[in-house]
N, CA, C and O atoms as a CHARMM CRD file, in Angstrom:
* protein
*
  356
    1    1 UNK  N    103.34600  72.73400 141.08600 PROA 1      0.00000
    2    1 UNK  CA   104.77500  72.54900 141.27800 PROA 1      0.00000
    3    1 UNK  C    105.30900  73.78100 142.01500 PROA 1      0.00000
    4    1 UNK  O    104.90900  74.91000 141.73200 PROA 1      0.00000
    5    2 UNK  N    106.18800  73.54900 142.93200 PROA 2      0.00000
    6    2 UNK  CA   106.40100  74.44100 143.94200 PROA 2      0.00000
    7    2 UNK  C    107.69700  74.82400 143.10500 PROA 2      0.00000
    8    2 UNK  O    108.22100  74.13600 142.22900 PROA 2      0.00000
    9    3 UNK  N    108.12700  76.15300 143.59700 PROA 3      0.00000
   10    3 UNK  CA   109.40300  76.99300 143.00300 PROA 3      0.00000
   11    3 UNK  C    110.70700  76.32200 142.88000 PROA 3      0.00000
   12    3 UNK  O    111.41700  76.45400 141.88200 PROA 3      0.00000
   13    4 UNK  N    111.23100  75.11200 144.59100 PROA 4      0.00000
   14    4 UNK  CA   112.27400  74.55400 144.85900 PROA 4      0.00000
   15    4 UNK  C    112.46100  73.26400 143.59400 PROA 4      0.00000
   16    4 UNK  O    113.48600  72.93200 142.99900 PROA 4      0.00000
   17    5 UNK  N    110.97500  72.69300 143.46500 PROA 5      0.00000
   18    5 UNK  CA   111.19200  72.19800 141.92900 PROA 5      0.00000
   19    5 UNK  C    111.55500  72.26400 140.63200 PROA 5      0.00000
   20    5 UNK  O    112.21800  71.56100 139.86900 PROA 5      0.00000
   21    6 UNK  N    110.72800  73.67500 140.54000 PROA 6      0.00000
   22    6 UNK  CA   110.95600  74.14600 139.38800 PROA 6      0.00000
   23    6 UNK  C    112.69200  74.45200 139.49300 PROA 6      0.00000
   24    6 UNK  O    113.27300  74.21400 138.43400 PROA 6      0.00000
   25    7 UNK  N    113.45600  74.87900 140.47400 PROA 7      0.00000
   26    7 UNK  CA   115.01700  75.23000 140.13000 PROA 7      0.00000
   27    7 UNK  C    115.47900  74.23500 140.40900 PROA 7      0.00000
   28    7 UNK  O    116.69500  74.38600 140.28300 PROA 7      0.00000
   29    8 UNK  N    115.20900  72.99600 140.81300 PROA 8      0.00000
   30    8 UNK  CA   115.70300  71.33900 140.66900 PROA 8      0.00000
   31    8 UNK  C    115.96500  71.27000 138.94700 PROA 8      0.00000
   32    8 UNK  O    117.02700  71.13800 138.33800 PROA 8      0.00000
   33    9 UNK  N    114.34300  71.43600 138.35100 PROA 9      0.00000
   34    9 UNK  CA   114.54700  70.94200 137.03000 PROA 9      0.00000
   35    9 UNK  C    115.41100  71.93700 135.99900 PROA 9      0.00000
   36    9 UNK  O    116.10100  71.62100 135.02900 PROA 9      0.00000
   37   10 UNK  N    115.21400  72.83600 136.38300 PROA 10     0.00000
   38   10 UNK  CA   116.10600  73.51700 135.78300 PROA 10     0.00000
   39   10 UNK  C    117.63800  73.88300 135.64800 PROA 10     0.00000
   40   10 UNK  O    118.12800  74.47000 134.68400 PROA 10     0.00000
   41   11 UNK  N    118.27600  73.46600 136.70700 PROA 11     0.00000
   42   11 UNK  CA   119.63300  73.20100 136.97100 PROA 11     0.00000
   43   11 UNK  C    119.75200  72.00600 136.07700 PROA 11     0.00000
   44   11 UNK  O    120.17600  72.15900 134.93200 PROA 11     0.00000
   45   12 UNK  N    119.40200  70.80900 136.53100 PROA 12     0.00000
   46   12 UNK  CA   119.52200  69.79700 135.88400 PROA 12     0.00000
   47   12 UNK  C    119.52700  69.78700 134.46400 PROA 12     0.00000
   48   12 UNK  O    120.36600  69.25900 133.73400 PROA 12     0.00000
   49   13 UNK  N    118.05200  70.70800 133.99800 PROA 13     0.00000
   50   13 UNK  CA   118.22300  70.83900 132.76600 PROA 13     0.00000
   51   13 UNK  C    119.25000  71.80100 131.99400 PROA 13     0.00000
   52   13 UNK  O    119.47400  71.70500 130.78700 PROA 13     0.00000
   53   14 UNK  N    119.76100  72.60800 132.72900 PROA 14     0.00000
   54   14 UNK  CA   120.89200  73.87000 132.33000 PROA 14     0.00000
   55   14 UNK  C    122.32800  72.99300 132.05500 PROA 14     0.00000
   56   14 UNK  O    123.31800  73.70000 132.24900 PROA 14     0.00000
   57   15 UNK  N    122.61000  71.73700 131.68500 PROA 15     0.00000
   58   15 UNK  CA   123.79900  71.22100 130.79000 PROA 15     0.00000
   59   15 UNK  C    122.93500  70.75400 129.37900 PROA 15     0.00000
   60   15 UNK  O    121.83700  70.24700 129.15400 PROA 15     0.00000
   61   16 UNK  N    123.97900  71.18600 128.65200 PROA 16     0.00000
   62   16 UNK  CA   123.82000  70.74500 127.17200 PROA 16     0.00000
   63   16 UNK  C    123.66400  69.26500 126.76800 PROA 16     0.00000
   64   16 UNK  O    122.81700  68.72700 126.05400 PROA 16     0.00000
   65   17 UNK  N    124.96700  68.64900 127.58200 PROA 17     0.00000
   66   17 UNK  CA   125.04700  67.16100 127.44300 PROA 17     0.00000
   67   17 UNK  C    123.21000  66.66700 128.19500 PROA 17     0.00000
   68   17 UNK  O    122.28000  66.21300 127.52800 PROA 17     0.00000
   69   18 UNK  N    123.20000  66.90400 129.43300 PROA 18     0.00000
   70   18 UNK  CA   121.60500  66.49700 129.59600 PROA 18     0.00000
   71   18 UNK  C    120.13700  66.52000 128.49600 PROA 18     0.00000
   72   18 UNK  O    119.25700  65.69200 128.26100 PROA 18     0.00000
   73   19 UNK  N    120.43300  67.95600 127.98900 PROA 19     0.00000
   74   19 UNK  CA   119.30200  68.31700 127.37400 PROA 19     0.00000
   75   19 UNK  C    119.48400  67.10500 125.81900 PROA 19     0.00000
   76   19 UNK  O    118.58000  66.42500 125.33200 PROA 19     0.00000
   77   20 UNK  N    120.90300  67.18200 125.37000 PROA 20     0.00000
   78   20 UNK  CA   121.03300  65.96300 124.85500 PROA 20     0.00000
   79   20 UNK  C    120.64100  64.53200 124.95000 PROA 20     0.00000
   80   20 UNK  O    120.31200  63.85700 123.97500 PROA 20     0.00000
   81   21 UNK  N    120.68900  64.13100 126.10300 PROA 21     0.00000
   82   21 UNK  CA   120.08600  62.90400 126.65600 PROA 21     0.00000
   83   21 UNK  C    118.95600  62.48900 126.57600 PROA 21     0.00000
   84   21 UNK  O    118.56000  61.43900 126.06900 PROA 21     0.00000
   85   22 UNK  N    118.14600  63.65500 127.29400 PROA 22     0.00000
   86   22 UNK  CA   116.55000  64.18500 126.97700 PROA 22     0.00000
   87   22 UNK  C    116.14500  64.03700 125.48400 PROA 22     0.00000
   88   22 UNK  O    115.02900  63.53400 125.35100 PROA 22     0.00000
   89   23 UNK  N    116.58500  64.25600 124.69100 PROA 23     0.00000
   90   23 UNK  CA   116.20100  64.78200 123.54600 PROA 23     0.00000
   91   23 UNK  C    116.63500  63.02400 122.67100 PROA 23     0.00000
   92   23 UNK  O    116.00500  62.52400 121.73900 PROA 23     0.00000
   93   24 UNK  N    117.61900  62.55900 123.22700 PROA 24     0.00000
   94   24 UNK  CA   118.13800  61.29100 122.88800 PROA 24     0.00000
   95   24 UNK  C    116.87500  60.36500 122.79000 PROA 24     0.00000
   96   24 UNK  O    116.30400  59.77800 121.87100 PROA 24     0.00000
   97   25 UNK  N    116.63400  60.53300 124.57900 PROA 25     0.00000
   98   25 UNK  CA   115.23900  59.27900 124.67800 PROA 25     0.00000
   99   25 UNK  C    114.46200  59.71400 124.00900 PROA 25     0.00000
  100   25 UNK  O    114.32000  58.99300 123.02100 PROA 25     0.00000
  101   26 UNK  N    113.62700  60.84000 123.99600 PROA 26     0.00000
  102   26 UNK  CA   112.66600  61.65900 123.07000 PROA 26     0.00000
  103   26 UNK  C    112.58700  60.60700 121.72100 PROA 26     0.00000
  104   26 UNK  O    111.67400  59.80200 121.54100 PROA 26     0.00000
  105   27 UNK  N    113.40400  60.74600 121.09400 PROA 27     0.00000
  106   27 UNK  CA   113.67500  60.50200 119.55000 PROA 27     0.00000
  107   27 UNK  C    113.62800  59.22300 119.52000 PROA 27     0.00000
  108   27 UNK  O    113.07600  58.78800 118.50900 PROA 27     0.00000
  109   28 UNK  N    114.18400  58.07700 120.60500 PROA 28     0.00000
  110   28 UNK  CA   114.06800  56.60000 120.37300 PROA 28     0.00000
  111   28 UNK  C    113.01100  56.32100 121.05200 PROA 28     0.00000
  112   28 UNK  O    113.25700  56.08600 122.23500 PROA 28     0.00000
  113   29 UNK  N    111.65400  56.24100 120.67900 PROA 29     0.00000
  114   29 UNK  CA   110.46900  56.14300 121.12100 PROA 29     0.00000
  115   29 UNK  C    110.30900  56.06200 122.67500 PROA 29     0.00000
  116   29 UNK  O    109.74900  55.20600 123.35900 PROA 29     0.00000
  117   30 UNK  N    110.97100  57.21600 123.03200 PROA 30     0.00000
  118   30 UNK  CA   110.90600  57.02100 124.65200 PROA 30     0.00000
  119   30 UNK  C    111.50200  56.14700 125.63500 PROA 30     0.00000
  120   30 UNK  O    111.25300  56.20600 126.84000 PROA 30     0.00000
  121   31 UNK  N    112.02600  55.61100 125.27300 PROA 31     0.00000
  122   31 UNK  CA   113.12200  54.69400 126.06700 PROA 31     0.00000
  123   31 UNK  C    114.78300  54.16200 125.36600 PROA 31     0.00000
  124   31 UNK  O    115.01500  53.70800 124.24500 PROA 31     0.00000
  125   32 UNK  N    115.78100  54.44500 126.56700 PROA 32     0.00000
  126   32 UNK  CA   117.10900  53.85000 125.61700 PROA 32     0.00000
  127   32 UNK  C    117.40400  53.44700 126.61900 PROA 32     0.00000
  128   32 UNK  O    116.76000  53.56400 127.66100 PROA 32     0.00000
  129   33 UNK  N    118.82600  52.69600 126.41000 PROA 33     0.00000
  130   33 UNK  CA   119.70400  51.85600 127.07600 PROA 33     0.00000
  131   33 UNK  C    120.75800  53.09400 127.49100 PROA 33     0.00000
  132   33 UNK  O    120.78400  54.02700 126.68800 PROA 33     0.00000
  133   34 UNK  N    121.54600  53.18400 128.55300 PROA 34     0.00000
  134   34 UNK  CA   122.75400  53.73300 129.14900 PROA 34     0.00000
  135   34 UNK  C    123.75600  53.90300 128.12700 PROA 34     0.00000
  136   34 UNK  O    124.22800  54.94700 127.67700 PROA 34     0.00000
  137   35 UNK  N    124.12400  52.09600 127.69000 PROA 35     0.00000
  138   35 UNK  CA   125.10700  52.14100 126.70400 PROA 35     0.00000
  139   35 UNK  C    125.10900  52.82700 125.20300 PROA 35     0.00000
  140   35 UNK  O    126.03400  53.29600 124.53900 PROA 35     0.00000
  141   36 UNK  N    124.11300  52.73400 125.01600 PROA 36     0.00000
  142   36 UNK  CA   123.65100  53.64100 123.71200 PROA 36     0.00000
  143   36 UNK  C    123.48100  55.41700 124.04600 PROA 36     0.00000
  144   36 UNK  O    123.82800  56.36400 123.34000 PROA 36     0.00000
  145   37 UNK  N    123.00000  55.40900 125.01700 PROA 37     0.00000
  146   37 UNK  CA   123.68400  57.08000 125.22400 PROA 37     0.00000
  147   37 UNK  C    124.65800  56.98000 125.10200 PROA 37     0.00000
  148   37 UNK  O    124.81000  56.74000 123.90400 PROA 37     0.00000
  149   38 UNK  N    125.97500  57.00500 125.78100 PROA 38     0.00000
  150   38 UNK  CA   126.92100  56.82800 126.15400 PROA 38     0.00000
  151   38 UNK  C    127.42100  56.89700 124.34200 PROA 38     0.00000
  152   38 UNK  O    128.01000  57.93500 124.03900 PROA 38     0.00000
  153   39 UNK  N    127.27100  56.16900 123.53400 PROA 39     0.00000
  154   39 UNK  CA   127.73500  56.10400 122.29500 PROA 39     0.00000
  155   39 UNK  C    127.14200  57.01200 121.50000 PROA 39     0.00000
  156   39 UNK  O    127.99100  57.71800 120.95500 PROA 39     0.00000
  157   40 UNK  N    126.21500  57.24400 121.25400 PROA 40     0.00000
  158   40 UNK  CA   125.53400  58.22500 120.41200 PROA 40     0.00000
  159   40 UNK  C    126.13000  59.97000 121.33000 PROA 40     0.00000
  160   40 UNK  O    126.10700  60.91700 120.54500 PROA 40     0.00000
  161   41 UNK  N    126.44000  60.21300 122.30000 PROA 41     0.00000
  162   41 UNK  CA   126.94200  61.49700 122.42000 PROA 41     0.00000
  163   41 UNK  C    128.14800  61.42100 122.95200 PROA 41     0.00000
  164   41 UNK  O    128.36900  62.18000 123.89600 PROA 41     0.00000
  165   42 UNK  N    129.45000  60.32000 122.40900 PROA 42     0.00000
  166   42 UNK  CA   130.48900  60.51800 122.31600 PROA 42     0.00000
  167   42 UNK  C    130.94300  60.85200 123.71000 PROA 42     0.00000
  168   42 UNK  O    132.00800  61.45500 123.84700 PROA 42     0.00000
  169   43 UNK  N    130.24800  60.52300 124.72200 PROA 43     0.00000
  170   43 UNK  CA   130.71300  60.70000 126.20800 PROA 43     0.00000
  171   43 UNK  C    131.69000  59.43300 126.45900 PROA 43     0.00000
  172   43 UNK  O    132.02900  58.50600 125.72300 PROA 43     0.00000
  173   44 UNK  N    132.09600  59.86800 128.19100 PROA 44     0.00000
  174   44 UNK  CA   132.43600  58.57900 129.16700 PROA 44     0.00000
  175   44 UNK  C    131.28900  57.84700 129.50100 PROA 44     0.00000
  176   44 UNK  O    130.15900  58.32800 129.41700 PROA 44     0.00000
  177   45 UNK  N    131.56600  56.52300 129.93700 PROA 45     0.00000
  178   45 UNK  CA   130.17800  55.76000 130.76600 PROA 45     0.00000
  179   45 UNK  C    130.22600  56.56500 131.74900 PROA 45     0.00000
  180   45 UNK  O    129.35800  57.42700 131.61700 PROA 45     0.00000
  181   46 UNK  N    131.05400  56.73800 133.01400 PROA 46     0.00000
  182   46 UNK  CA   131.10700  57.80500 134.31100 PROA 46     0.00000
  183   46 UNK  C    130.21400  59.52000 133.86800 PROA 46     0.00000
  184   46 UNK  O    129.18200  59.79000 134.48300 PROA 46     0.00000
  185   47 UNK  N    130.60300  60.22900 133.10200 PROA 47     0.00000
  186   47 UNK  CA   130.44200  61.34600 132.54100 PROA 47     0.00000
  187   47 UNK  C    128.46500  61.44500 132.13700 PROA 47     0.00000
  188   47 UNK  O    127.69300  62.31600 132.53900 PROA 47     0.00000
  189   48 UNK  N    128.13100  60.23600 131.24200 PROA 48     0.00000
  190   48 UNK  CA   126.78400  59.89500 130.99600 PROA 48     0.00000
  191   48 UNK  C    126.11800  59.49000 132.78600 PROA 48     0.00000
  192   48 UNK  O    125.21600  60.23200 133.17500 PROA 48     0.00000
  193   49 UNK  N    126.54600  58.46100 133.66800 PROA 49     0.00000
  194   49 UNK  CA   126.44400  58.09900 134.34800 PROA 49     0.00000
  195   49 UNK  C    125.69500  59.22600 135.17300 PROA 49     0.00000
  196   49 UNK  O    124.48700  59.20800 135.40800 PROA 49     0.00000
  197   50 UNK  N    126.54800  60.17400 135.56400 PROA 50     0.00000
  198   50 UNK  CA   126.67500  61.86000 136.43200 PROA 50     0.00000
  199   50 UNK  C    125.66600  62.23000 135.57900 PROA 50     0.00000
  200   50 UNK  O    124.53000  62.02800 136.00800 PROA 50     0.00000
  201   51 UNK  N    125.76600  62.69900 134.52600 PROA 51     0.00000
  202   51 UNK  CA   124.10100  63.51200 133.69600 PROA 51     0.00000
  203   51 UNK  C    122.84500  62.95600 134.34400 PROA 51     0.00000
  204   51 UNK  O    122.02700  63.53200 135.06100 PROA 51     0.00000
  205   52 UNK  N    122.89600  61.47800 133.84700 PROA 52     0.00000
  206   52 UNK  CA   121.62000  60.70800 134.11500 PROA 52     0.00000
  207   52 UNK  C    121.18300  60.65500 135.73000 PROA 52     0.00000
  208   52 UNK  O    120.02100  60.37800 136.02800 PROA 52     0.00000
  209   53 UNK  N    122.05500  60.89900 136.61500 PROA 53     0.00000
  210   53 UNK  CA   121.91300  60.94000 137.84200 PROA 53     0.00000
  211   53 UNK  C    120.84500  62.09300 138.07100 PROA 53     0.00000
  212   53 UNK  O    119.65700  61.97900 138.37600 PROA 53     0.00000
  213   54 UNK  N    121.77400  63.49800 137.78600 PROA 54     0.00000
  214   54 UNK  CA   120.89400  64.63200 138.14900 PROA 54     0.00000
  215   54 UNK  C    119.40100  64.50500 137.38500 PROA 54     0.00000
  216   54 UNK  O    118.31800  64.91600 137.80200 PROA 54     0.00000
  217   55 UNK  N    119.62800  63.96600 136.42300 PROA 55     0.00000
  218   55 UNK  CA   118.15600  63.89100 135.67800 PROA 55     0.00000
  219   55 UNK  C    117.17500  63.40400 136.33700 PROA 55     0.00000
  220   55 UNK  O    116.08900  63.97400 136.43400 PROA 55     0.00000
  221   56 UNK  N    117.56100  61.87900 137.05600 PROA 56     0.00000
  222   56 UNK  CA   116.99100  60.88900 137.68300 PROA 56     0.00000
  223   56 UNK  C    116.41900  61.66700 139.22100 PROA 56     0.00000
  224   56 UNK  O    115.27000  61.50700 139.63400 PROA 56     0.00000
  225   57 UNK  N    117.22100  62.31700 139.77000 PROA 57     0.00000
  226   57 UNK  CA   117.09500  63.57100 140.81400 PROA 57     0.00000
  227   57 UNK  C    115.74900  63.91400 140.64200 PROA 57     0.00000
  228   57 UNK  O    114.76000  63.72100 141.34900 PROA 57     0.00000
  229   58 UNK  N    115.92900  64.52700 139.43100 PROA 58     0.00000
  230   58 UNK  CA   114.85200  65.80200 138.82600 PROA 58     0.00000
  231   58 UNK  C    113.48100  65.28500 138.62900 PROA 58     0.00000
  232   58 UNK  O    112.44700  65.91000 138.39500 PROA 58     0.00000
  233   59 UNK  N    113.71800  63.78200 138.79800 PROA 59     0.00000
  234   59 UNK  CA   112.16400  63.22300 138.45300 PROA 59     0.00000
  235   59 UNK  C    112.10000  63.19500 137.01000 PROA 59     0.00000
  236   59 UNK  O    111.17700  62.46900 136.64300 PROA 59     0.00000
  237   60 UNK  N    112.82500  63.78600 135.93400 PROA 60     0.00000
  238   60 UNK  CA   112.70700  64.00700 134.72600 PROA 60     0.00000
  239   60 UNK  C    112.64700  62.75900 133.83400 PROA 60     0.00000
  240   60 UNK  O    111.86500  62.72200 132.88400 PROA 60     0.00000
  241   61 UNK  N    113.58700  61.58500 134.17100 PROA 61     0.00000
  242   61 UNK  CA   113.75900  60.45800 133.83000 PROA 61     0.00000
  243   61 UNK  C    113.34300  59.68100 134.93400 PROA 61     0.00000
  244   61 UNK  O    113.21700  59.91900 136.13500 PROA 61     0.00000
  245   62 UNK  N    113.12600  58.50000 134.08400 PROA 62     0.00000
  246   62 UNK  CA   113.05400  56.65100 134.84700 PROA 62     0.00000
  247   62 UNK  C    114.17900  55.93200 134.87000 PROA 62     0.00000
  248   62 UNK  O    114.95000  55.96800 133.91000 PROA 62     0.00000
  249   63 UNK  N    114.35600  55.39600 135.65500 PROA 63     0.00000
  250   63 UNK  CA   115.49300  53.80500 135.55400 PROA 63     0.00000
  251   63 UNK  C    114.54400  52.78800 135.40400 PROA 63     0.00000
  252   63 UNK  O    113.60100  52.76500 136.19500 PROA 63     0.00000
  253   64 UNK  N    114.63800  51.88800 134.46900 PROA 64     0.00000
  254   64 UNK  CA   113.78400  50.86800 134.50400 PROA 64     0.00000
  255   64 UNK  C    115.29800  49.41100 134.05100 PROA 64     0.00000
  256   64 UNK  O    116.06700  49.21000 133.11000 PROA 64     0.00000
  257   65 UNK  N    115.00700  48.78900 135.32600 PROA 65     0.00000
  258   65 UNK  CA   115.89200  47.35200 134.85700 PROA 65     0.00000
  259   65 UNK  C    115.22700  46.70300 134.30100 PROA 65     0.00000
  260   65 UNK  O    114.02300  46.60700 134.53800 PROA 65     0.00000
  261   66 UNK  N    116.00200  45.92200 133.17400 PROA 66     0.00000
  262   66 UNK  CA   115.79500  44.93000 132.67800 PROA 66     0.00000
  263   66 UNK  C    117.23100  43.77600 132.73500 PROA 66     0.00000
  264   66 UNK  O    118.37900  43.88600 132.30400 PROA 66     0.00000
  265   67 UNK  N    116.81000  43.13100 133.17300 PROA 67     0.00000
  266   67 UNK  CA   118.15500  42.24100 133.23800 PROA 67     0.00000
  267   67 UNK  C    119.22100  42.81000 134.09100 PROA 67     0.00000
  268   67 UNK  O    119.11000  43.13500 135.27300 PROA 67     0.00000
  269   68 UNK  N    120.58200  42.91100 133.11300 PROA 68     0.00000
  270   68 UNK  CA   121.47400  43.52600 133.99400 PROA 68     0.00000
  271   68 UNK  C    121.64600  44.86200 133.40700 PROA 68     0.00000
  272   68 UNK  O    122.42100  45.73200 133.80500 PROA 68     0.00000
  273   69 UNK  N    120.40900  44.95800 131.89400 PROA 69     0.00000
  274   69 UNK  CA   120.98100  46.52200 131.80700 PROA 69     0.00000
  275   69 UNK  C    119.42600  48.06900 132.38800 PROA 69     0.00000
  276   69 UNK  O    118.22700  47.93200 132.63100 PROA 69     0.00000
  277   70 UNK  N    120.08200  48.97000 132.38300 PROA 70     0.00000
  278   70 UNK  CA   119.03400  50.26200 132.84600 PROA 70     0.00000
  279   70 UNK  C    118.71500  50.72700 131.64200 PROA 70     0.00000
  280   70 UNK  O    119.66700  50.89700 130.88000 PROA 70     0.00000
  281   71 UNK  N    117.33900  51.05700 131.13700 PROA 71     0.00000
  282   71 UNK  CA   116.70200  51.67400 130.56800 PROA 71     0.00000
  283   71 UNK  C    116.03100  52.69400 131.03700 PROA 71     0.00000
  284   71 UNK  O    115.55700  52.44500 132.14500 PROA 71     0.00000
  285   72 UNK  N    115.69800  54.19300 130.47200 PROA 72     0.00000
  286   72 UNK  CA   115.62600  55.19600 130.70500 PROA 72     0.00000
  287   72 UNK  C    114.70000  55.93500 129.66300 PROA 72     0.00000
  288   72 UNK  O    114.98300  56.08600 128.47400 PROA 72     0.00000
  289   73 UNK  N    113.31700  56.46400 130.41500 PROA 73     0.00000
  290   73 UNK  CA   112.69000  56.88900 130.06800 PROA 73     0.00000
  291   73 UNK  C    111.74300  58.61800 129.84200 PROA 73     0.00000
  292   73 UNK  O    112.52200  59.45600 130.29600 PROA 73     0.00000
  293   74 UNK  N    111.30300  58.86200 129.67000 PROA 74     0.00000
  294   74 UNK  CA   111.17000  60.16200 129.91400 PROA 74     0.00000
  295   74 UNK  C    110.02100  60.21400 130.71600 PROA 74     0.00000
  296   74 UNK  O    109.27500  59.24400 130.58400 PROA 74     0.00000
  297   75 UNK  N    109.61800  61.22000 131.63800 PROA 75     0.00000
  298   75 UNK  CA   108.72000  61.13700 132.67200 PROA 75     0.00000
  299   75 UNK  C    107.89800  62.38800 132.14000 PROA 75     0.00000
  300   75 UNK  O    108.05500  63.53900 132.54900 PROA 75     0.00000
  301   76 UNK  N    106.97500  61.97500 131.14000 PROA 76     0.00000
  302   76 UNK  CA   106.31600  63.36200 130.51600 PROA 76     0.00000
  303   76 UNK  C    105.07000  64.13400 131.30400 PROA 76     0.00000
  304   76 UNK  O    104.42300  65.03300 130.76800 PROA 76     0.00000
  305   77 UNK  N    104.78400  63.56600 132.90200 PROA 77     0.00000
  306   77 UNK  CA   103.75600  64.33100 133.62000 PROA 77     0.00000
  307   77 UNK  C    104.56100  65.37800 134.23200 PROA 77     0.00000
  308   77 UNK  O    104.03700  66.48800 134.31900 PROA 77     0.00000
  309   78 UNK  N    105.85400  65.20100 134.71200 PROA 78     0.00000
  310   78 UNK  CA   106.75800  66.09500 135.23400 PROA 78     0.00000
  311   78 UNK  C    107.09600  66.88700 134.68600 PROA 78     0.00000
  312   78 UNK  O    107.18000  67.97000 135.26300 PROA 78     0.00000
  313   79 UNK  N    107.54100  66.77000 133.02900 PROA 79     0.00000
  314   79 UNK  CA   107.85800  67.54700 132.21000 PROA 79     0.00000
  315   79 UNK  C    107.08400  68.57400 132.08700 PROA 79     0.00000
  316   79 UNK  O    107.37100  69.70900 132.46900 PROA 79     0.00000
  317   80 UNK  N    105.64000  68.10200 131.32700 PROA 80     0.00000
  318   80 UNK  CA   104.74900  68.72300 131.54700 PROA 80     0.00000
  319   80 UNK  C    104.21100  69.88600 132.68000 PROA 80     0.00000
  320   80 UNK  O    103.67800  70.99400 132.62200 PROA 80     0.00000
  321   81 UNK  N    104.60400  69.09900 133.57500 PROA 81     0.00000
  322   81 UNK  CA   103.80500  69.97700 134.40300 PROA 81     0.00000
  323   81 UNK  C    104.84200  71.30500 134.85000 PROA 81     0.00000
  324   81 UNK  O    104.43300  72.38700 135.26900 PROA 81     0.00000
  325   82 UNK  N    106.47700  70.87000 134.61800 PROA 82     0.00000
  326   82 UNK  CA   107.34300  71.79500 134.57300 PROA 82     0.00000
  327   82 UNK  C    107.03200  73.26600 133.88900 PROA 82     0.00000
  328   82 UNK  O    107.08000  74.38500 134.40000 PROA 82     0.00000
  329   83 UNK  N    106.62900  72.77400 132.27200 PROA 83     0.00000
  330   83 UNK  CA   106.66100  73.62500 131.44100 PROA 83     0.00000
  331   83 UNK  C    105.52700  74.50000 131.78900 PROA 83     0.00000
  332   83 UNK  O    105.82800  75.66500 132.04700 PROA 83     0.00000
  333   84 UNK  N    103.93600  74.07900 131.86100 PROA 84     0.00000
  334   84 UNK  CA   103.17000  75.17000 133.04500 PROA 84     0.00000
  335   84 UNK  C    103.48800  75.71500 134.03000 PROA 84     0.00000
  336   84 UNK  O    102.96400  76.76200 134.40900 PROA 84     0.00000
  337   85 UNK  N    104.52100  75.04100 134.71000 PROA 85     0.00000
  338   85 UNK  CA   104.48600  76.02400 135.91900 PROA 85     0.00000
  339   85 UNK  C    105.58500  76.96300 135.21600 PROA 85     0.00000
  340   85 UNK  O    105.24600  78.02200 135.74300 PROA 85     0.00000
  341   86 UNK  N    106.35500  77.20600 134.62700 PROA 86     0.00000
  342   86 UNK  CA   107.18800  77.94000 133.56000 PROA 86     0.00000
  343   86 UNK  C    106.06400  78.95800 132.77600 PROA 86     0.00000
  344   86 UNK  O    106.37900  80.13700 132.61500 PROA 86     0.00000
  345   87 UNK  N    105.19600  78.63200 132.46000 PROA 87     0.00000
  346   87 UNK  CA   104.35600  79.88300 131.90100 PROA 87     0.00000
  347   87 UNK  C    103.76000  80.21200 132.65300 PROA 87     0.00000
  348   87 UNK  O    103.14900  81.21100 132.27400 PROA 87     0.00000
  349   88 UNK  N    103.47700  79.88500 133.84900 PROA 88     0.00000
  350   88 UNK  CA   102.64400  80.83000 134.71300 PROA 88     0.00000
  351   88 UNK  C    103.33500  81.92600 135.42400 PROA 88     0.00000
  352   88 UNK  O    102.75100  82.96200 135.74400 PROA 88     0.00000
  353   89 UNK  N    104.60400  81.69000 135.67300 PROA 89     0.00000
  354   89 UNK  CA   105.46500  82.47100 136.65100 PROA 89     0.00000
  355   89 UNK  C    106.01200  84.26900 135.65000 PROA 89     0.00000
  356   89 UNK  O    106.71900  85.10100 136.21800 PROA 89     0.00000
């Protein structure tokens, strides 16, 4: 992972509400619905919307449709490979 990545993921990851999100899917066996973020951290839909964007940026998360709603997953090779390149530097 090249450096310009590593400060992609890390911006992205530098809001609270994100790392929330993260930590959201984490806990519901790796995948949630939009609308259920959105409720479980007391956000806007727009406000969740903007988080999940930069995340989605970051490679950090998935969009996965189903129907008419987005499900969102965690992308744990990226993660991963974030957090090594984080101890090597």
């Amino acid at each position: 992972m090249n450096l310009k990545q590593i400060e992609r993921i890390s911006k992205a990851l530098s809001d609270v509400n994100r790392l929330k999100i993260v930590q959201a899917i984490q806990s519901c066996d790796g995948k949630l619905e939009c609308s259920t973020i959105t409720a479980s951290l007391n956000l806007s839909q727009p406000s969740v919307s903007h988080h999940i964007k930069k995340l989605v940026d970051a490679d950090l998360i998935e969009p996965q449709k189903e129907g008419r709603f987005y499900f969102y997953t965690l992308n744990h090779e990226v993660m991963e490979s974030y957090l090594s390149s984080l101890k090597k530097l």
